[in-house]
Structures are given as C-alpha cells and as structure tokens.
N, C-alpha and C positions, 0 to 999 in steps of 0.2 A: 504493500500500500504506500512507504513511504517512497518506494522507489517511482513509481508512478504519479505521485503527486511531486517530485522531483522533474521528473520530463515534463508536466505539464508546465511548470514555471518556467523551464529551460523554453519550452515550444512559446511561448506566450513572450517571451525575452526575446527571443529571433524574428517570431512576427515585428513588434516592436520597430525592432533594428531593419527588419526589413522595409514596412513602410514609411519608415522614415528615408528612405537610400533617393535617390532622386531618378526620374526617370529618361534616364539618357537615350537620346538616338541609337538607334541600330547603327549608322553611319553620319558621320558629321558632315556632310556635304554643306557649302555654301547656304544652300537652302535649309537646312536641318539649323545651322551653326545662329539664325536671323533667327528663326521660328523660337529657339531654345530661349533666346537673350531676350527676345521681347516678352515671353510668356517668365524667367526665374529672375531676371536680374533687379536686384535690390533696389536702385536708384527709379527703376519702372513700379517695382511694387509698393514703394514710397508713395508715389504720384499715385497710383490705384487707391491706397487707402486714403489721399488727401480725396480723390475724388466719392469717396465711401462716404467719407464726412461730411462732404457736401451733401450728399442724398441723404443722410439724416437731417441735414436743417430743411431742406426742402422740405422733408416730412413735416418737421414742426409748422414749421409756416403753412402746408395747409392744413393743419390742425389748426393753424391761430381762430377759424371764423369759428369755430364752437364755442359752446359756452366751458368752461371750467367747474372744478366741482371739489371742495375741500370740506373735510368734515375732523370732528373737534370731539374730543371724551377728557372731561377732568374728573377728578377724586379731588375731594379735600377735605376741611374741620373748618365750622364756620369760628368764625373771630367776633367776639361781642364785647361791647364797650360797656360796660359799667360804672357803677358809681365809684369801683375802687380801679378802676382804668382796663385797658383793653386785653382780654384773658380769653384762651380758647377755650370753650365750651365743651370740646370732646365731639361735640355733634358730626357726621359724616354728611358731607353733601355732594352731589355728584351734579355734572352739567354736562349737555350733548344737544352737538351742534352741525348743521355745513352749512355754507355760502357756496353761490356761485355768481359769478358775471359773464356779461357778453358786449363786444364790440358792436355796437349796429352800425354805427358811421364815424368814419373816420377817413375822410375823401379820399376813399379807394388804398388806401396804405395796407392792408391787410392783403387785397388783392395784389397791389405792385412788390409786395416782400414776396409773395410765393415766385411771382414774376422772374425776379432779381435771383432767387434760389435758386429759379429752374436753368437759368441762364449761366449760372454759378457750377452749376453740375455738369453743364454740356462744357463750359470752358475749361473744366478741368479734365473732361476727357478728351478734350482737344490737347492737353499739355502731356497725358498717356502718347499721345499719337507722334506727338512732335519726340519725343524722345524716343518711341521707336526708331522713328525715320534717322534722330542723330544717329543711334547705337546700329542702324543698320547699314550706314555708310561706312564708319568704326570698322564693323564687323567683315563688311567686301572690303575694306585696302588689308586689313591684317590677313586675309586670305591669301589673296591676290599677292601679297609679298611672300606666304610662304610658297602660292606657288612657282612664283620666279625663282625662289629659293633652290624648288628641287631642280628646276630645270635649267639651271647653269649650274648645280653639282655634276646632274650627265653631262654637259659640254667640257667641264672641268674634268672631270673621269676617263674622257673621251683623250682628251691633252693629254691627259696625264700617263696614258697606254700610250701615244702615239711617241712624245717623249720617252719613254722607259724601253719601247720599241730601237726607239735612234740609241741609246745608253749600250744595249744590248750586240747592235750595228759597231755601232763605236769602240766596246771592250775589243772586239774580234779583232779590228782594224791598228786597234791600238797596239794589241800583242803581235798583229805580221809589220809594226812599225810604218802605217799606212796614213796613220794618226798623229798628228804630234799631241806631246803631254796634255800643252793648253787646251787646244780643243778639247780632250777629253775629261778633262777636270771641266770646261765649260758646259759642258754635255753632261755633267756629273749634278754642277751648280745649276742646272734649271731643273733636272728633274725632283732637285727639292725644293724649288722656287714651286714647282705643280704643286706636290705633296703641300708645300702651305696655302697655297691658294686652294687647294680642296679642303684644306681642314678650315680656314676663314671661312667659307663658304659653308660645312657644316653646322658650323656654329651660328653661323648666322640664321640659318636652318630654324637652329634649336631655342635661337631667342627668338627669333617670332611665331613661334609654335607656345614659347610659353607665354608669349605677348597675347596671342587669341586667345588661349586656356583663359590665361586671367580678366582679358575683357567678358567672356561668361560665368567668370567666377566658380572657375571648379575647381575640387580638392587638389592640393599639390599632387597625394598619391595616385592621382586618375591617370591613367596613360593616355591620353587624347594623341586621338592622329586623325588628319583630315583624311578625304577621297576627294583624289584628283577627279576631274571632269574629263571625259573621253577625248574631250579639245577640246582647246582654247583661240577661237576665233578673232579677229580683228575685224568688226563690221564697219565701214566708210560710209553707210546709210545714216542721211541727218534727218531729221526734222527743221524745217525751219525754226531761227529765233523766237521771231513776235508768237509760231505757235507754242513753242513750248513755256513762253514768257505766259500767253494767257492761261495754257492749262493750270500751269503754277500758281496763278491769280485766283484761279476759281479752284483747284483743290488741295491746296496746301493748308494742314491744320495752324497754321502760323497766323494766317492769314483770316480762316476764319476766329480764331481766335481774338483777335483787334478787331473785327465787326461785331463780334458779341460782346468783347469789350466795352466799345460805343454804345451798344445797345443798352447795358445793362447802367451804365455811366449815367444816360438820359432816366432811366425807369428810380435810380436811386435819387436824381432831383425832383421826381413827381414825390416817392414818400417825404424826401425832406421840405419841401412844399408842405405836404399832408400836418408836419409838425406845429402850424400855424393857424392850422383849422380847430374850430371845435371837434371833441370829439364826444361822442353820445352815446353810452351805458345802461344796458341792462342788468340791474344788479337783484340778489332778492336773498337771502340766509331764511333757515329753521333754527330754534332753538327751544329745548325745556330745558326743566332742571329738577331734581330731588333732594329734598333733606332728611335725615333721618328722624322721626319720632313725630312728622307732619304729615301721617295718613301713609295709606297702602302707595307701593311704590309705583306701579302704572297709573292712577288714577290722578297720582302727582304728575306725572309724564304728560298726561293728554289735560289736565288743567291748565300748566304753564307752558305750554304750547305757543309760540307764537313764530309769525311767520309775512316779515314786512319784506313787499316787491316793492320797485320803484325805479324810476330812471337817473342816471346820472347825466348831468351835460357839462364839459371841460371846457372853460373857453380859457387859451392863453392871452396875455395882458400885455405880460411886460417882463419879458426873460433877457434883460441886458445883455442887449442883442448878439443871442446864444444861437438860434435859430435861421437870425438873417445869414450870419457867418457862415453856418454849414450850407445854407440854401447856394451866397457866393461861392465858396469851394465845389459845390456841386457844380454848379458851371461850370470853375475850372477846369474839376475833376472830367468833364465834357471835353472840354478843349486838350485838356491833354491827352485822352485816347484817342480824339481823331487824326493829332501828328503821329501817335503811336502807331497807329494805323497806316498810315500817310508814309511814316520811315520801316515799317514791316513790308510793305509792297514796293517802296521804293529797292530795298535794300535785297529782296525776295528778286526782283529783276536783275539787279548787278551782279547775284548770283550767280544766278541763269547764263547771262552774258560771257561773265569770265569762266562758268561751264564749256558754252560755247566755245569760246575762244580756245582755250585748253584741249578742245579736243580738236578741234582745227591744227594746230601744233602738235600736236599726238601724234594724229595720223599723217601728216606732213614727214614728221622724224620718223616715223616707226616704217612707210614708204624710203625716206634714204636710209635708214638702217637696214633693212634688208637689202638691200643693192647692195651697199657697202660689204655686207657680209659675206654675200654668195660671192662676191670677186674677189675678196680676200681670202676664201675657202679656196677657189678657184686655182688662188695662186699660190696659197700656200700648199695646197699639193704638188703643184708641177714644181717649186722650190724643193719638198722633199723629195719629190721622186729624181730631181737631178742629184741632190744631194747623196742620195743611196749611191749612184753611180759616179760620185767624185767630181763630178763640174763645177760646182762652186763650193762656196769654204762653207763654213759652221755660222761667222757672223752674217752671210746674209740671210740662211735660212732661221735664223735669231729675231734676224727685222722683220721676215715675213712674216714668224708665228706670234711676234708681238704684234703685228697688227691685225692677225685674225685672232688675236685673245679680245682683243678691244672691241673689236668688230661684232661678235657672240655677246660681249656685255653690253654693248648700246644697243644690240638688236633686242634684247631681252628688257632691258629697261623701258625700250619705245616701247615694244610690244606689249606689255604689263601696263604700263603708263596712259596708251593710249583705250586697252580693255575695260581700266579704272574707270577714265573721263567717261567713255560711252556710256558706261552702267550709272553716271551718274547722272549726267543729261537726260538718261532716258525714265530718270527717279524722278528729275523733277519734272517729266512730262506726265508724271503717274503709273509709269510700268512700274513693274516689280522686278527689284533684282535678280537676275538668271544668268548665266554662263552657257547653257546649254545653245 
C-alpha cells in the first residue's frame, strides 16, 4: 500500500513537471520561430495583461448605469445618560440597513466612460499587434543571419578542401625539390588562415543561434536549431511606393492606434464637459433596528421600518477653477494626439521609403555581387588548374583566391541583405513573412 501511494505522488510530481514544460515546435522554421514569440514572449504577455485590465474597466463602466446596493448589520449596548453621567446600560441593540443610488443624468458621462473604455481596450490590442510586428522583424534578421551563417561555412569548407588539396600538391613537389621552401610554408600559412576563417565563421554561427534562442526566450539547456528552407530566393518583384505607402496607412496597428487615440482624446473632453453639469440622483436606503427588552424581536423589525426615496440634484458652483482647467487640457490633450497622429503616418511613410530605397540597393549589389562572383570563380579555377601544372607561381594564384574569398562574402551579404529588405517591404505592405 505504501508503495503504491509512493508512485502515485511520484506520477502526480511528473505530470506537474510535465505540464509545466512548454510547448515547442516540432521544427523551428522561420515561421514556427514568429508564431512561438508572438504567442510566449514576456514583453507580448505584459501588453496582453495590460490589455486584460482594460477589459475589466470596460466592465465596470458599463456597470456604472445600474443602480448600486450596500447593506449595513451593527450589534451594540445602548449608552444612557443619566443623572450620574453617561453609563452603558448593558442593553443589546442591533441595527440593519442598505442604501442604494443611481445616476439618471449626468450629460451622457456614464455613456462616454464606457465609450473611452471600449476604445481603451481596442488601443491596447492594437499595442499587442505593434509589438508582434517589432518582434517579428527581430525574429527574420536573426534568422536570416544564421542562415548566411551556415552558408558561407560551406563556401568556407569548400576553400578550405580546395587549399588543403594544393598543401597536399605542394608537400609532393616540395620533397622532388619542385617547390621552393617559401612557397611551401606559404601554402602551409593559408591553409591555417582557412582553418581560422572557418572556425570565425563557426562561431559566429553559434552567437547568432544563441542571439535567436534568447530573442524567444528559451532555457539555456534547450538545444535549438533552426530548418533551413529548401531555398532561398532573391525576388526583384516590387510593389510600387505610394502603394505600399497606402496599404501601410490603412493597416498598420501604429497607425490605427493615433486614430483611436484622437478619438478617445475628443470622447474624454465631452465627460470632462459633463463635470460642469448638474448631475441628478436617484437615491432611497431601508433601515430598522432592535433593542433588547423593547418587545419580541420581528415585531420590532417591521415597527421601525423605515424606508425614505428621493432624488438628488448636484449643481457645481464654484470649484476654483478645477474643472475649466481639465476641460482646457482636454483640448490640448486633443491637439496633441492629432500631431501624434500627424508624426505616426508621417514617420510610418519614411519608413516605407527608406524600405524602399534599401531594397532598390539590395538588389542592385546583390545583381553585381553575383557577376563578381561567378568571374572570380571562373578565374580562380583556371588560376588553379594552371597552377597544378606549374605556369604561374603561388602568389598569383594567392591574388586570385583572395579575390574569390571576397567575392563569396559580398555575394552572400547582398544576397541575405537584399532577402531581408524584400521581406520587409512586403510586411509593411501587409504580407506575412515567408521565405518559401
């Protein structure tokens, strides 16, 4: 028996542990890596509960048009004054009581809070939105860098056989005296010049693998590795500016954002308006009460029974001008969202522009980087293969593969560079990021 209620604690201890564990992608693809970070990341889940709280106040506000309801129960000992001064009596008496009130008018302030509320709760899922959208541009460059990463480790790998190849060429030559020393100690010094530039290149690898880990915020111990995309394309298809300037206009959460801004800016100068008005109350309380040794104790109850309705009317007078103040700031508060406004779209276009612009030079460079490349490929093999057979020396097939090392890294830079900008341009035209 004990042993059995042993496993059950252990079983019950592991579930635990288990649902707590989180639940990761099968595969981290681009698309997995966005969906993860928008749905666990902290700084998003912050914004979700600020928007939570908004939707509780909504609630209240439109609770405010009911009436309210408070109810009251004392004990005590009555207190009697006498001739030899004020002495408790002992006596027990008891008192029970509610009130309640209602707003009837109050120049629409009860309607314009819920108003303000509701507009309060969508603006804050509009600030959810906008921060996906940061964290999801975040999340394509740290990709996108590890995948250039791995793919000038192969070209790197590639050198570095090709190098180790010539080492191997070169010992041979060296021992039939074919070779002189220099060469081959030259021959010697780049093949570890490769070896470091593969392991910089590794490493580099490995800090921006841990750079993406931590932008989603996973356990140090997690082994994360992306999945590469079958290919990675360079598309030259643009959208026009002014279009993609308008789509950005009409659906970027930024942008609605400083519209409801405004909105709600104007709807909070009508309640504080409202604060000027009379305002007019329905109020009305119950109350009895009982004492002890004054009769049976219900009959006391429904004797002192009373039960005064009535209305109230608030008129403000003269609040040292408390009221005008917040009504002038309300204004302001008006004027200043519509520049807000005004510098969100203005600012929301220059964007866009220097989007634009950015991949126009993208695919500009990433067109002469691949020229560049394929002719320095080009040449540095017929440089090697003369080399193999002795027609020229060691330093110029030197120059040639230092220029197609250079050659492989701008083409890889443009290339990645210019993948970036498209996927971003085409975010702000409302696509969703894809590599596919």
């Amino acid at each position: 028996m004990e042993r059995k209620f042993s496993f059950l604690i252990f079983l019950c201890m592991a579930l635990e542990i288990f649902s707590q564990t989180p639940n990761y992608p099968a595969a981290w693809t681009l698309e997995n890596c966005i969906e993860y970070a928008k749905e666990n990341t902290i700084s998003i889940n912050s914004l979700r509960l600020s928007k939570n709280a908004a939707q509780q106040d909504l609630l209240q506000a439109k609770d405010a048009k009911y009436p309210n309801l408070n109810g009251t129960v004392s004990q005590g000992l009555f207190a009697v004054n006498g001739s030899d001064g004020l002495h408790m009596t002992g006596t027990q008496s008891q008192s029970i009581g509610a009130n309640s009130s209602m707003t009837l008018y109050h120049a629409n302030y009860i309607k314009n809070n819920e108003v303000s509320k509701d507009l309060l709760v969508q603006m804050a899922d509009l600030s959810v939105q906008e921060a996906q959208n940061n964290i999801t541009l975040t999340i394509t460059q740290a990709f996108l860098n590890i995948l250039m990463n791995q793919e000038n480790i192969i070209s790197l790998e590639n050198v570095l056989k090709t190098t180790q190849t010539q080492l191997k060429q070169g010992d041979q030559l060296y021992k039939a005296g074919s070779l002189s020393k220099l060469n081959y100690l030259q021959i010697q010094s780049q093949v570890a010049q490769d070896q470091y530039n593969l392991t910089a290149a590794q490493n580099n690898l490995r800090t921006n693998t841990v750079n993406l880990k931590q932008i989603l915020q996973l356990p140090s111990a997690y082994d994360f590795q992306i999945v590469k995309p079958d290919s990675i394309m360079v598309d030259d298809q643009l959208k026009t500016l002014q279009e993609v300037q308008n789509l950005a206009q009409n659906q970027r959460p930024e942008v609605k954002y400083g519209e409801l801004n405004v909105e709600n800016s104007n709807t909070n100068l009508k309640m504080t308006k409202a604060s000027i008005q009379p305002t007019l109350s329905l109020t009305g309380n119950i109350s009895t009460n009982y004492s002890n040794g004054n009769g049976n104790y219900f009959n006391q109850l429904g004797n002192n029974f009373y039960m005064p309705i009535g209305l109230s009317l608030g008129i403000p007078i003269y609040n040292n001008r408390i009221y005008k103040t917040q009504i002038e700031k309300s204004k302001i508060a008006i004027e200043q969202a519509n520049l807000d406004l005004l510098n969100t779209k203005t600012v929301l276009n220059q964007q866009v522009e220097q989007s634009f612009i950015n991949l126009q030079n993208a695919l500009s460079q990433y067109d002469s980087a691949f020229k560049q490349m394929d002719i320095s490929k080009q040449s540095y093999d017929i440089v090697n293969a003369q080399m193999k057979i002795g027609s020229i020396d060691y330093v110029q097939l030197q120059q040639q593969r230092l220029l197609y090392i250079q050659s492989v890294q701008n083409y890889l830079q443009a290339k990645y560079t210019a993948v970036l900008n498209k996927q971003i341009y085409e975010f702000y035209a409302g696509n969703p990021i894809n590599l596919k």
